[in-house]
C-alpha positions in Angstrom: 108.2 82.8 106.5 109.9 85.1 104.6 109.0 89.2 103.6 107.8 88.2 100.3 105.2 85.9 101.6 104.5 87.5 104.5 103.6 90.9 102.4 101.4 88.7 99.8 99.7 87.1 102.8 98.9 90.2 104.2 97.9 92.0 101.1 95.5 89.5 100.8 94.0 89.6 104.2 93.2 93.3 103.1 92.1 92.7 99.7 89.3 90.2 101.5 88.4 92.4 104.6 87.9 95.5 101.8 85.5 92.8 100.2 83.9 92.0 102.9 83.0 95.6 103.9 81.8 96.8 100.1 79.4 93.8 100.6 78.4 94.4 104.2 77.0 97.7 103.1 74.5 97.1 105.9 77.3 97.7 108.6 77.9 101.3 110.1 81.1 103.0 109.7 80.3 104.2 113.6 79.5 100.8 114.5 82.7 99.8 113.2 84.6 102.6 114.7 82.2 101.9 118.4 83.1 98.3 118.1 86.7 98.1 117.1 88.4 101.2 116.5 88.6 101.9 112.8 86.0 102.2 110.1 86.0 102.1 106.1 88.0 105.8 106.5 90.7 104.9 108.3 91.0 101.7 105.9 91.1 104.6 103.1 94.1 106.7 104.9 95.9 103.9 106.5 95.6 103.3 102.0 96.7 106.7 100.9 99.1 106.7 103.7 101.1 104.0 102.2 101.0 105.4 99.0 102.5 108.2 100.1 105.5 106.6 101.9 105.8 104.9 98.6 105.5 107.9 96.4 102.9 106.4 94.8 100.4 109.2 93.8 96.8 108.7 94.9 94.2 111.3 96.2 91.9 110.8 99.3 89.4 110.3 96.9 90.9 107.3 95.1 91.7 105.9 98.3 88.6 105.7 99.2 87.3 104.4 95.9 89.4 101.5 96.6 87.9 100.9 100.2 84.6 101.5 99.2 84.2 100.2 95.6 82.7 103.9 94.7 82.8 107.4 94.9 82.5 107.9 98.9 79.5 110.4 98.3 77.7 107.7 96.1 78.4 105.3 99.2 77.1 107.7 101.9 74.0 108.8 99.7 73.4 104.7 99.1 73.8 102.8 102.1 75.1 105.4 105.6 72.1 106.1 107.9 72.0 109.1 110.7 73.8 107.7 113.4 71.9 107.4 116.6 72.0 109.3 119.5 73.4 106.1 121.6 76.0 105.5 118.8 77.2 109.4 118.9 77.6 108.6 122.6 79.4 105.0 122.2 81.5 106.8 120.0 82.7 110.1 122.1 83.3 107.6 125.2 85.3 105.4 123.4 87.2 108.1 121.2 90.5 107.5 123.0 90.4 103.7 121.7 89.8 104.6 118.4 93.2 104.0 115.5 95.1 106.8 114.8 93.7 108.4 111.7 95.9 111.7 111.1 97.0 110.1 108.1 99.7 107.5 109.8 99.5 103.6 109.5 98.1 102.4 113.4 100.5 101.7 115.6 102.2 97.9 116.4 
């Protein structure tokens, strides 16, 4: 397969997992990050991140308009419940599993 394709077939993948979550508003970003590692957020820097290797301008926020489908306090105030006490834990004992955030693509 060559890059062309490759980078189209990927972008796509994205584009369809970032539609999935904006409908999905019913799943957790901690139960995503509990469950495998990454949440809406990291989708959002892993986003800007690119961007910026690119020098391509585009704030947090717009990054995360573009995960989300809306401002991220809209989407917290709509749809993001108080996490419960078993998630907080699930989600300290599993913090060393979770993607690398710090504004850097996850590792391959």
């Amino acid at each position: 397969m060559d890059e062309k394709t490759r980078t189209e077939l990927e972008a796509a993948a994205f584009r369809g997992l970032v539609a999935h979550l904006q409908k999905r508003t019913d799943v957790q970003n901690i139960d995503l990050m509990n469950l495998a590692g990454f949440c809406r957020n990291c989708l959002s820097k892993w986003y800007a991140a690119a961007a910026k290797e690119r020098n391509v301008p585009l704030t947090d926020e717009e990054a995360r308009i573009a995960v989300y489908g809306m401002p991220y306090s809209e989407w917290k105030a709509k749809h993001q419940k108080e996490a419960t006490p078993e998630q907080q834990k699930t989600f300290e004992d599993t913090k060393p599993l979770h993607a690398e955030i710090s504004g850097h693509m996850p590792k391959k």
